[in-house]
C-alpha positions in Angstrom: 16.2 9.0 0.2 13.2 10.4 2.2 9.7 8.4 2.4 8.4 9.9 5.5 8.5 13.9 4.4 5.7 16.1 5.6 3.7 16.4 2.2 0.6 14.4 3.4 0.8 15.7 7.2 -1.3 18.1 7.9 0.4 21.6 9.2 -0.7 21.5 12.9 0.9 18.0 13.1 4.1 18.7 11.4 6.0 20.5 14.7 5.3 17.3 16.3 6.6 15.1 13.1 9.5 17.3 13.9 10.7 16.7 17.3 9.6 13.0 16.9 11.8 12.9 14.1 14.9 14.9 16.2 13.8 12.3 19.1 14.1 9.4 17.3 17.1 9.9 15.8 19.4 10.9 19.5 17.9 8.5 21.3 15.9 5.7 19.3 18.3 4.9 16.6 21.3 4.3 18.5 19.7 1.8 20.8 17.5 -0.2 18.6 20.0 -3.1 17.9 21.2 -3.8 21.5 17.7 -3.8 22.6 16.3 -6.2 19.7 19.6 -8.3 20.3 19.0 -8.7 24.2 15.9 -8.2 24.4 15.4 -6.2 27.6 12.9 -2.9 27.8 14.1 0.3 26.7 14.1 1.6 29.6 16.2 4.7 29.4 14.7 5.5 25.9 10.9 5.1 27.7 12.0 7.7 30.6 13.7 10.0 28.0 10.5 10.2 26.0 8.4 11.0 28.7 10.5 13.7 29.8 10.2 14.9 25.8 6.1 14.7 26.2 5.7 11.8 24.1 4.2 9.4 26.2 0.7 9.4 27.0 0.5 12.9 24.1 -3.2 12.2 23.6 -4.1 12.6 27.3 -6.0 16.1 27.6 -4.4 18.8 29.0 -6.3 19.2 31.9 -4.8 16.0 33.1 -1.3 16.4 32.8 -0.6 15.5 29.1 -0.7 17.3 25.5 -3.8 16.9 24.0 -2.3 15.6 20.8 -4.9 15.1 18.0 -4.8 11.5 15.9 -2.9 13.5 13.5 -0.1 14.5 15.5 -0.3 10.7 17.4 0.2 9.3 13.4 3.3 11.5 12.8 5.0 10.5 15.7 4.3 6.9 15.4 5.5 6.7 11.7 8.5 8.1 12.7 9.5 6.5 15.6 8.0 2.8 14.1 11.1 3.7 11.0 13.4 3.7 13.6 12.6 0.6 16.0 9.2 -0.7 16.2 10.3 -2.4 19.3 11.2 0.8 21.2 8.3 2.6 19.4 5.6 -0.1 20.9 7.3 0.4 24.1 7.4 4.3 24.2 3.6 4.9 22.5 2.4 1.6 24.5 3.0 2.8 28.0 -0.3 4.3 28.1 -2.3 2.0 27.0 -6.1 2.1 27.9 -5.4 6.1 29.0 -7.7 7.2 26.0 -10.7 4.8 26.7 -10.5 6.0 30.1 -10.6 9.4 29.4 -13.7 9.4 27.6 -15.5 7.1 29.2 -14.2 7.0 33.2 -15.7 8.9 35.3 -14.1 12.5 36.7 -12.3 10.6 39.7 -10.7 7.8 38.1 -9.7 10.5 35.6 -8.0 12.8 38.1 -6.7 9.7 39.9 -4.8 7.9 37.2 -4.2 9.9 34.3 -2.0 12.3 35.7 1.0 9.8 36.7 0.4 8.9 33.4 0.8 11.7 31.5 3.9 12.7 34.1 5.4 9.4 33.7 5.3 8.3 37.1 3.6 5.1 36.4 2.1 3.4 33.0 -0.6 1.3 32.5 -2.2 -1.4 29.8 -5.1 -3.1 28.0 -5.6 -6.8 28.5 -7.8 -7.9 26.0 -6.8 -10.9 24.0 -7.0 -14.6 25.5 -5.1 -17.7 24.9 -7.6 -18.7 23.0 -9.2 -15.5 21.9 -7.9 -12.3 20.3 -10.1 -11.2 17.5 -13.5 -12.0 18.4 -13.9 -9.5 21.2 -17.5 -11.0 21.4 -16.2 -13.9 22.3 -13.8 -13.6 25.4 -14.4 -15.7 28.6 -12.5 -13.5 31.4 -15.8 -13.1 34.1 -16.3 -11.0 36.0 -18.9 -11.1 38.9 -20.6 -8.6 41.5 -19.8 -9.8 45.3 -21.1 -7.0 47.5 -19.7 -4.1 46.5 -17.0 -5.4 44.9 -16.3 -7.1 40.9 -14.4 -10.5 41.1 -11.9 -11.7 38.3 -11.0 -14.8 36.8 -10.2 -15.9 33.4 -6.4 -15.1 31.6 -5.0 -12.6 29.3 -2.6 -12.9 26.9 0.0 -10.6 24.6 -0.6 -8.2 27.4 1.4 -4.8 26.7 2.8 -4.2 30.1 1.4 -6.5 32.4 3.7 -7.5 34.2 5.2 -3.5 35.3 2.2 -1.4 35.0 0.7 0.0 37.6 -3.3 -0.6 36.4 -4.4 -2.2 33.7 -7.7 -1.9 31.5 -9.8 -5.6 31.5 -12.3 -6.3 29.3 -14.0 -9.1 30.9 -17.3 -10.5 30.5 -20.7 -9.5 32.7 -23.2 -10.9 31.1 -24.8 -14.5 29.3 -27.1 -13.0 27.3 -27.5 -14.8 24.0 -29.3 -12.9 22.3 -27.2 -10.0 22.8 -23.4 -11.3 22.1 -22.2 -8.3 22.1 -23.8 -6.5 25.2 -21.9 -9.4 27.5 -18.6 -7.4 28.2 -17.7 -4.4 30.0 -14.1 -2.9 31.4 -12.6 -2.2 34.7 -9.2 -0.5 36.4 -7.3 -3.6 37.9 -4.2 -2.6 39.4 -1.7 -5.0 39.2 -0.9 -5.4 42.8 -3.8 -7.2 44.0 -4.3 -10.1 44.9 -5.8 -12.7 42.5 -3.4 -11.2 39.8 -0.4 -12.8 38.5 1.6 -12.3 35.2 4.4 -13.7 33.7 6.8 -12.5 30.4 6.4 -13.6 27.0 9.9 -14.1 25.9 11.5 -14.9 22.8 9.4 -13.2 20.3 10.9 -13.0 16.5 10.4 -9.4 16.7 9.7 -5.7 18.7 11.2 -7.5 20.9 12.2 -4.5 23.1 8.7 -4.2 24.0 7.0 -6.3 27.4 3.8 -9.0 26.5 2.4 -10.4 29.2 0.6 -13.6 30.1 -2.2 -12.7 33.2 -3.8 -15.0 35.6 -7.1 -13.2 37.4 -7.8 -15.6 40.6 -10.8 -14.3 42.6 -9.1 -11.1 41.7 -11.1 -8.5 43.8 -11.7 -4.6 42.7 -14.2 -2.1 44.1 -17.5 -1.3 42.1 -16.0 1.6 41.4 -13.6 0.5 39.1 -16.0 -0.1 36.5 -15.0 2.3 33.3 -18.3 3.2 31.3 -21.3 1.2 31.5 -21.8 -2.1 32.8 -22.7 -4.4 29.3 -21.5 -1.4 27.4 -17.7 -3.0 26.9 -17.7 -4.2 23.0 -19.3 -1.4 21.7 -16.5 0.8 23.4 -13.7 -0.9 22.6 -14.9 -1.6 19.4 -15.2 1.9 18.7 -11.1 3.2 20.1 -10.4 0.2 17.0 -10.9 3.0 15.0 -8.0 5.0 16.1 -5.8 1.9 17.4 -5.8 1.0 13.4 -4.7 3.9 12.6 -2.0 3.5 14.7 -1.5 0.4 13.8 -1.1 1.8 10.2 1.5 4.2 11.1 3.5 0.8 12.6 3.2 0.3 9.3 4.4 2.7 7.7 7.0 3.2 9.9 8.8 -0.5 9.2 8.3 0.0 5.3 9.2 3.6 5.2 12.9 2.1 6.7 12.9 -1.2 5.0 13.0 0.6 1.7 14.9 3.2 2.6 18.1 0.8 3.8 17.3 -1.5 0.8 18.1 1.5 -1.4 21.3 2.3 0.3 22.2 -1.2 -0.2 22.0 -1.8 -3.3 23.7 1.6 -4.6 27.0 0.5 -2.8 26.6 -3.3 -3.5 28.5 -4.3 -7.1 27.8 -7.4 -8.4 29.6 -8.1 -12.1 31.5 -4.9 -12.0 28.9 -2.4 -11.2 26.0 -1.4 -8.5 23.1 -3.7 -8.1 20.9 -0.5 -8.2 22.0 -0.6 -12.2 19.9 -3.6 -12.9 16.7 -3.0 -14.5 14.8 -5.9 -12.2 16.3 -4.6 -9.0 14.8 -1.1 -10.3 11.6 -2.6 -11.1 11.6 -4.5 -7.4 12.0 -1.1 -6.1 9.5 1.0 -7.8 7.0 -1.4 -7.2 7.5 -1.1 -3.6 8.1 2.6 -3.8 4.5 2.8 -5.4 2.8 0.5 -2.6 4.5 2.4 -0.2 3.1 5.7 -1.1 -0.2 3.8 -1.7 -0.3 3.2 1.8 0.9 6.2 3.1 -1.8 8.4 1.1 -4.9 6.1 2.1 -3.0 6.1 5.9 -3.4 9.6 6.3 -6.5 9.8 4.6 -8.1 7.6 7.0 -6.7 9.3 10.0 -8.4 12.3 9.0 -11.8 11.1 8.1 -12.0 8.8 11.9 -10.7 12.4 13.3 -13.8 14.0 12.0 -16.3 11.0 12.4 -17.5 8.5 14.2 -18.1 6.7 10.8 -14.8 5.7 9.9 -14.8 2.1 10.5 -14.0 1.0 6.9 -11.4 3.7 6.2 -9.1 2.8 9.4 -9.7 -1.1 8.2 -8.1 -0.6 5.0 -5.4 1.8 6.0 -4.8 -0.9 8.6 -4.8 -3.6 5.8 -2.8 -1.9 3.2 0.0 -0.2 5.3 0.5 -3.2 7.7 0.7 -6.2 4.5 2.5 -3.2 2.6 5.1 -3.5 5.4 5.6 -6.8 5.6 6.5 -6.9 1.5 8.8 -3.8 1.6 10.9 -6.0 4.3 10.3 -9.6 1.6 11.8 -7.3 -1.1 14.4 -5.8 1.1 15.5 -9.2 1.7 15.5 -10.3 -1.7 17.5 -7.6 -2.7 20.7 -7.9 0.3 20.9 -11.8 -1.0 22.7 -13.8 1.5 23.0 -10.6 3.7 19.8 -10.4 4.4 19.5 -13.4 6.5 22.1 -12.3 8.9 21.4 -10.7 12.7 23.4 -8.2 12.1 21.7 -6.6 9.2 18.9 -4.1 10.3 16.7 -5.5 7.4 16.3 -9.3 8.9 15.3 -7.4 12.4 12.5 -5.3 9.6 11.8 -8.3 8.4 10.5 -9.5 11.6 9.4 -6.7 13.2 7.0 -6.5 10.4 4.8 -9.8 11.0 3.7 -8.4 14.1 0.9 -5.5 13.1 -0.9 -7.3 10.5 -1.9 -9.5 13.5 -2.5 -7.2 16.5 -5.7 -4.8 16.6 -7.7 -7.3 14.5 -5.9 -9.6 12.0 -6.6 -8.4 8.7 -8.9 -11.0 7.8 -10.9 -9.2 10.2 -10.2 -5.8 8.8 -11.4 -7.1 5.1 -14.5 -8.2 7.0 -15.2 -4.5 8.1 -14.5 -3.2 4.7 -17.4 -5.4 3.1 -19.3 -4.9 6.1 -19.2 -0.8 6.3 -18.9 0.4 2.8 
């Protein structure tokens, strides 16, 4: 069967859909179980997609990458999510922070960093989320101070994408104590990882993507120039806020991505698995089980790409990525509980690509907001 065919994608993003697709399957597919198994970044797979174009694709032209739209982002990301989220996170996570940057840096730190980026010479990341902290943005306690003519760091970071190898990283630390203006406390700055003050360490042993790096950071009288404030000073929540939009549609092509394959290996499955003489596919509750997640599935899929299109054309979108986010991420995580159900004592074992689903598939309805969070904008902005 085919879940993720081109009937919703718009027709500028479908080339792309189509040489994610060819990607995906010569060079993502055949390394996703050693990776998940051991562990270890994709490191091959990484370099081979940005020699393909696909890392960094919605850096503009004029600095090295290809301009992709949101549209063209979402098709790629569904496709390469359905064939290892863990390499996926790690191939469409090596520029993190690029697209804030873009918009908001000025024209030096544009020219400086983005086109190593785009080039894959180096990669960079976004440390938002604390030890204590991840959803309320308002309230994160990494300082930052003016000294001169210099910013000075300290606070921590944690579920870092690439902090410990890339070369910068975005930090959304706080500037201000007003408190009467939560949200006007925070602002972001270019900290490249080899100064002093900043340490990071691996997160290991997640129970899934786990071919993708998170990082635990330290900031100690970590020092950067005044110039490596990104955007306003203060103006830090409101931006990052606003990139939610399209990181939740991203997040819902994660989504879609782990469902779309979930369902598509519990089908196999159960056609070639007999039980009392014939193919478990033959039972009427299995069928049921199946439709019912087939119908969620496309649920999410249709609202997914809905929502992409509407924050492509709006800055008033908020509630439309929130429930794509919602839908496809939870949708994901019960194509994989049915999937399980279905392979019966097979589904519990390493081996099977559904138990690594199943477990990729808790981590997006956490990251870019937990969906609590999400339901909170719905109300909120509808």
């Amino acid at each position: 069967m085919e879940l993720l065919d081109e009937s919703l994608v718009p027709e500028s993003a479908r080339t792309a859909k189509r040489e994610a697709r060819a990607f995906a399957r010569d060079y993502i597919e055949p390394n996703a179980e050693r990776h998940f198994d051991d562990g270890t970044y994709p490191t091959a797979v990484v370099d081979a997609a940005s020699d393909a174009g696909f890392v960094g694709i919605e850096i503009g032209e004029e600095y090295g990458g290809r301009g992709a739209s949101l549209l063209e982002s979402l098709a790629i990301t569904e496709e390469f999510f359905r064939a290892d989220a863990g390499i996926g996170m790690a191939i469409r996570g090596r520029s993190f922070g690029a697209n804030i940057l873009e918009r908001y840096g000025t024209e030096r730190q544009k020219r400086t960093l983005l086109p190593p980026i785009a080039s894959g010479e180096e990669f960079a990341g976004m440390a938002i989320s604390e030890p204590e902290t991840g959803s309320d943005l308002a309230g994160m306690t990494t300082a930052a101070e003016r000294d001169g003519g210099e910013w000075v760091i300290d606070g921590e970071k944690y579920w870092i994408g690439n902090g410990i190898d890339a070369d910068w990283i975005l930090v959304y630390a706080k500037t201000g104590s007003d408190s009467e203006d939560r949200h006007g406390n925070h602002s972001l700055f270019v900290v490249p990882t080899d100064e002093p003050g900043y340490t990071a360490e691996h997160i290991p042993e997640k129970i899934g993507m786990r071919a993708s790096q998170q990082a635990h950071i330290e900031f100690d009288d970590c020092r950067v120039p005044e110039a490596n404030l990104v955007g306003e000073e203060g103006a830090g929540f409101r931006t990052v806020a606003e990139f939610f939009d399209h990181g939740r549609v991203s997040t819902s092509g994660h989504g879609l991505g782990i469902a779309a394959a979930a369902l598509e290996e519990t089908w196999d499955f159960v056609e070639q698995r007999e039980e009392f003489g014939r193919p478990v596919g033959d039972f009427q509750s299995v069928q049921h089980d199946l439709a019912d997640a087939r119908t969620e599935f496309e649920s999410a899929r249709a609202l997914t790409w809905r929502a992409a299109e509407r924050v492509e054309g709006s800055e008033e979108a908020t509630d439309w990525a929130a429930m794509a986010k919602t839908k496809a991420t939870e949708t994901a995580v019960e194509c994989t509980e049915t999937g399980m159900c279905l392979h019966g004592g097979r589904g519990v074992l390493n081996e099977r690509r559904i138990s690594r689903l199943y477990r990729d598939a808790r981590l997006p309805i956490i990251y870019e907001g937990v969906n609590e969070i999400q339901r909170d904008l719905i109300y909120r902005n509808t």
